[in-house]
C-alpha positions as CSV (number, residue, x, y, z in Angstrom):
1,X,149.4,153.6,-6.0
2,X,152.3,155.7,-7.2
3,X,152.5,159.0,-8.3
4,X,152.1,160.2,-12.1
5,X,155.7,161.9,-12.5
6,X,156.2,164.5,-15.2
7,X,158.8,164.0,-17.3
8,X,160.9,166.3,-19.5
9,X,159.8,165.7,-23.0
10,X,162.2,164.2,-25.4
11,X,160.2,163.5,-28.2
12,X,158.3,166.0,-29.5
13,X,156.0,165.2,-32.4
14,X,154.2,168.5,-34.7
15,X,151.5,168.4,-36.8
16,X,152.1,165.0,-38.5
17,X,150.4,164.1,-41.4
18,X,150.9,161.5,-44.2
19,X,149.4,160.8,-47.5
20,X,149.4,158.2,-49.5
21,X,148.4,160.1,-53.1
22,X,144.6,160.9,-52.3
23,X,144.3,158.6,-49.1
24,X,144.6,160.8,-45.6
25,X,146.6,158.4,-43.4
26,X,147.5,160.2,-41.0
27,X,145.9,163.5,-39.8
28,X,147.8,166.2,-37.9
29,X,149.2,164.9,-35.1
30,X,150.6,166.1,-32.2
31,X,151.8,165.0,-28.7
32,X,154.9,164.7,-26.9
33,X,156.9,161.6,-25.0
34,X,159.0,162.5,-21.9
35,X,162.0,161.6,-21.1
36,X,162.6,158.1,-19.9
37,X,159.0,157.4,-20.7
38,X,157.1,154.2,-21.6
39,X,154.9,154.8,-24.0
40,X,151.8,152.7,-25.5
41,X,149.6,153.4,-28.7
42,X,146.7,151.3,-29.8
43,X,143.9,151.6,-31.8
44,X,141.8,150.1,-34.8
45,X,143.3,148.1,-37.1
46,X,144.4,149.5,-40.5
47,X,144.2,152.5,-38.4
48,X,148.0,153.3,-39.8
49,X,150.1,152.3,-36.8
50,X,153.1,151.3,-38.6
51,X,152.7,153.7,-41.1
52,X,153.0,156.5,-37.5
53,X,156.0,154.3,-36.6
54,X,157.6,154.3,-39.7
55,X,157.4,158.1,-39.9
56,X,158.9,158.7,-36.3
57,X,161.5,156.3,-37.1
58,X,162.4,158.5,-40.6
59,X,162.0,155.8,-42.5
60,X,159.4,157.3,-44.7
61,X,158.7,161.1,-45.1
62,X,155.9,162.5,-43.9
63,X,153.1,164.9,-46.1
64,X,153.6,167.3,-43.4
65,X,155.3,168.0,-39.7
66,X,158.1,167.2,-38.0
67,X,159.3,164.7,-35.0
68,X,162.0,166.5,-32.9
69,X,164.5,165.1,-30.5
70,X,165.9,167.1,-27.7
71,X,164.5,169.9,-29.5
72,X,166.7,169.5,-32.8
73,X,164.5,167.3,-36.0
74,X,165.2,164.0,-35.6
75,X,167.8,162.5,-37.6
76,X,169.1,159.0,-37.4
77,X,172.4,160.4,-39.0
78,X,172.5,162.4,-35.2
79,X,170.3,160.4,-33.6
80,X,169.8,156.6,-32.1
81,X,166.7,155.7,-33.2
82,X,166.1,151.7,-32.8
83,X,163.4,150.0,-34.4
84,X,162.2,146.2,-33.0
85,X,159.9,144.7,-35.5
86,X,157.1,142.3,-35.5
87,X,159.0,139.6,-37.0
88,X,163.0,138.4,-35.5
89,X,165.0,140.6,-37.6
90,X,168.3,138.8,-36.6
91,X,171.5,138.5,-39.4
92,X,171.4,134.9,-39.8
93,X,175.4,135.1,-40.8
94,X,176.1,136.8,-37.4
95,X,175.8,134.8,-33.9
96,X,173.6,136.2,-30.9
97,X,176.8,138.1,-30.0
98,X,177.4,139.8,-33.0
99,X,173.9,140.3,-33.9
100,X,173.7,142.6,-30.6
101,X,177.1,144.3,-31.3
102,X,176.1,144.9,-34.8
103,X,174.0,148.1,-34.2
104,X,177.3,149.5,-32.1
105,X,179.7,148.6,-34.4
106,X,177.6,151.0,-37.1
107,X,177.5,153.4,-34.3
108,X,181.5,152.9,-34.2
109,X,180.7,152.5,-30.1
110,X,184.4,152.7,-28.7
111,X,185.7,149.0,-28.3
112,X,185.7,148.7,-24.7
113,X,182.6,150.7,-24.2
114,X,180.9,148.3,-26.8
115,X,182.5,145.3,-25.3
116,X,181.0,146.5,-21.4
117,X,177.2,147.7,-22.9
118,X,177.5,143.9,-24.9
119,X,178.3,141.8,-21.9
120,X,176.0,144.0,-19.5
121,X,173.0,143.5,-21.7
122,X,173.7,140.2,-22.7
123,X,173.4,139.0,-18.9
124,X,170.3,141.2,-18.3
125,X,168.5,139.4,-21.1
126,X,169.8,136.1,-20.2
127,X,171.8,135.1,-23.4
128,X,175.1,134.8,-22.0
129,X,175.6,131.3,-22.8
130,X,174.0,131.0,-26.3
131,X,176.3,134.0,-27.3
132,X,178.4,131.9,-30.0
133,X,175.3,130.6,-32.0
134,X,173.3,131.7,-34.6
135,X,169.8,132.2,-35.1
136,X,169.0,129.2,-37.0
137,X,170.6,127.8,-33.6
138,X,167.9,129.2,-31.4
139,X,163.8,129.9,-30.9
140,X,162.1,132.8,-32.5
141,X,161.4,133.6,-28.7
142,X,165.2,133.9,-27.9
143,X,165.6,135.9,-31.4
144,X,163.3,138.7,-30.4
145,X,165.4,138.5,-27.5
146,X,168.4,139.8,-29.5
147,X,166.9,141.9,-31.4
148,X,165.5,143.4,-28.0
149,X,169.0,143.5,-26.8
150,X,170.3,144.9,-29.9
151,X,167.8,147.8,-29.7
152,X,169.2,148.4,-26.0
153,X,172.4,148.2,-26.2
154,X,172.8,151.5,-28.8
155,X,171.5,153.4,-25.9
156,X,169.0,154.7,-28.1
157,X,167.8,158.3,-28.0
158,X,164.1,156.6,-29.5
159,X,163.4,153.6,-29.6
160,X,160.3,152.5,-31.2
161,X,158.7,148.9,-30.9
162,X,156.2,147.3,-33.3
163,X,154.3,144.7,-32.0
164,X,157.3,142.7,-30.7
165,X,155.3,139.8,-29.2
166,X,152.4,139.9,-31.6
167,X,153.2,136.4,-32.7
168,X,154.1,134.5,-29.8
169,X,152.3,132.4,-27.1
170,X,150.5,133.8,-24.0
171,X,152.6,132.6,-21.2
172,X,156.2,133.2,-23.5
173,X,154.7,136.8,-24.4
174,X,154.2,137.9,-20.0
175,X,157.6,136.7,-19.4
176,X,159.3,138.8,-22.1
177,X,157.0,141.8,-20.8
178,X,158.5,141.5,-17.8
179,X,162.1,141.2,-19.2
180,X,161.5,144.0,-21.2
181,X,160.4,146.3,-18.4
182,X,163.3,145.2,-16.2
183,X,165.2,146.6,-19.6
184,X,163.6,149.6,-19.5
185,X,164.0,150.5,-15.9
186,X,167.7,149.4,-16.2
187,X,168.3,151.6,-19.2
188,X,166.2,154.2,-19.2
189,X,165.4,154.6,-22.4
190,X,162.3,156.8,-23.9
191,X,160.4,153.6,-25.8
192,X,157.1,154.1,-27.7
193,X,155.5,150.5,-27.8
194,X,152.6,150.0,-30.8
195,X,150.5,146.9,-30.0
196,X,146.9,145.8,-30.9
197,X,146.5,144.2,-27.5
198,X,144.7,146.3,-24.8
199,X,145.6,144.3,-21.9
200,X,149.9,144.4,-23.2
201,X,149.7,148.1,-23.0
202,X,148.1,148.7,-19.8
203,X,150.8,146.1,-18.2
204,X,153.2,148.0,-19.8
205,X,152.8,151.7,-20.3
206,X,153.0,155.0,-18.0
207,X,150.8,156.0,-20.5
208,X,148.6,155.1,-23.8
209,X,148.1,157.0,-26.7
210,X,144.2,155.7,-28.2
211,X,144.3,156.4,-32.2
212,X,141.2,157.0,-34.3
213,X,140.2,155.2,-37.2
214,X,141.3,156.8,-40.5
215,X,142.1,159.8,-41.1
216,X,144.0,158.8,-37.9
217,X,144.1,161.6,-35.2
218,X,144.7,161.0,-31.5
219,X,141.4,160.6,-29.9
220,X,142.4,160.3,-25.9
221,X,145.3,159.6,-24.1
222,X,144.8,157.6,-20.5
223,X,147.5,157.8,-18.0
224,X,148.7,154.3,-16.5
225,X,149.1,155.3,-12.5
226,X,149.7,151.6,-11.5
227,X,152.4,150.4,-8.8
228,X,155.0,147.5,-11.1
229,X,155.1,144.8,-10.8
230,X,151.2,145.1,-12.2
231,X,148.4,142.6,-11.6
232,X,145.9,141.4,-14.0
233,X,143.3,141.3,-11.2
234,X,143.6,144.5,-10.1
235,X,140.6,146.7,-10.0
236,X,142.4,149.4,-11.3
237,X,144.3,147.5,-13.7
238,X,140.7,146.4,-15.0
239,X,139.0,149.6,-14.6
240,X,141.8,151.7,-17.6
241,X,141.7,148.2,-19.8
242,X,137.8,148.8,-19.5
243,X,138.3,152.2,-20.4
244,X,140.6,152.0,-23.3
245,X,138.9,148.9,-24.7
246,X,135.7,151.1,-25.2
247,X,137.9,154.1,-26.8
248,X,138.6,152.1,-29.3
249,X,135.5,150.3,-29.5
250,X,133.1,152.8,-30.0
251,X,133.2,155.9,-32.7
């Protein structure tokens, strides 16, 4: 088994809370994710997950708090933040190329840096040669794909993940675990992954995050100190899914 190493933080999240007029959503939150780290969060549903990723990402203010980056409030005017969503969230007007340049080109990415960090993550997610077609052109597997890639290729100071495999089958969803780790490791990016699937975090985190029901507080977080690749079969690997299944199962 491999060491727990700690991490610098680069997220740092204070006191977050969101409400919806008199509904409590969200109830002072606070934790931190290091640098580099993979990051899991589960709990109930209607628990507000998305609502949690939708505030880290600033898409929608929060009652009070702050997410900070390096320190400084985040800001997707400063900062990369990249957002993969449930559902393929590819320009159908754009092919697979474009669609992964696209969040570069906003960046206004220098042409040949663009150009390298397009063709390098292209190959790592294995869509070199469908890089001239379009979505309609290609499985809702191969769009979460670019959409994946997209995320990636920013180099993104955050990026947050919602359920990106929720709706595909069990064998399709391992492989793309597996790509997407190989991702991470490759890029080293700080990812915080929401899923409703016990077993996806474990395989993928270095650590989870367990969320209450609402009001929605963090009610235990369970560090992940498995060896990659992981095993299903594992006693250890068993042992946290055990664990975190009955955190959530029992209030």
């Amino acid at each position: 088994m491999q060491a727990c190493i700690q991490k610098e933080p680069k997220v740092t999240v204070n006191n977050l809370t969101k409400r919806f007029g008199n509904l409590l959503v969200l109830d002072n939150i606070n934790f931190h994710v290091g640098n580099g780290e993979f990051l899991c969060i589960v709990g109930p549903t209607g628990c507000g997950k998305t609502t949690f990723l939708n505030l880290l990402s600033k898409l929608i203010p929060p009652t009070k708090g702050n997410i900070c980056i390096d320190n400084v409030e985040a800001d997707p005017k400063k900062h990369n933040i990249s957002f993969v969503f449930q559902e393929p969230s590819c320009l159908p007007f754009r092919t697979v190329k474009e669609n992964i340049a696209y969040g570069m080109q906003v960046k206004k990415f220098p042409k040949q840096l663009m150009e390298e960090r397009l063709q390098k993550t292209m190959e790592l997610v294995g869509l070199t040669d469908c890089a001239d077609l379009y979505p309609s052109q290609i499985s809702s597997s191969m769009e979460q794909r670019v959409a994946i890639a997209r995320a990636f290729a920013v180099n993104p100071d955050l990026l947050l993940m919602d359920e990106p495999y929720g709706q595909l089958d069990v064998k399709l969803r391992y492989y793309l675990e597996d790509e997407l780790i190989r991702i991470w490791e490759e890029f080293k990016t700080t990812v915080i992954f929401v899923t409703h699937n016990i077993e996806e975090a474990v395989y993928l985190a270095e650590r989870i995050l367990v969320l209450s029901n609402k009001p929605t507080t963090i009610k235990a977080e369970v560090k992940v100190d498995l060896p990659r690749p992981r095993k299903f079969t594992d006693p250890k690997f068993i042992e946290i899914r055990k664990h975190v299944t009955e955190l959530i199962k029992w209030w």
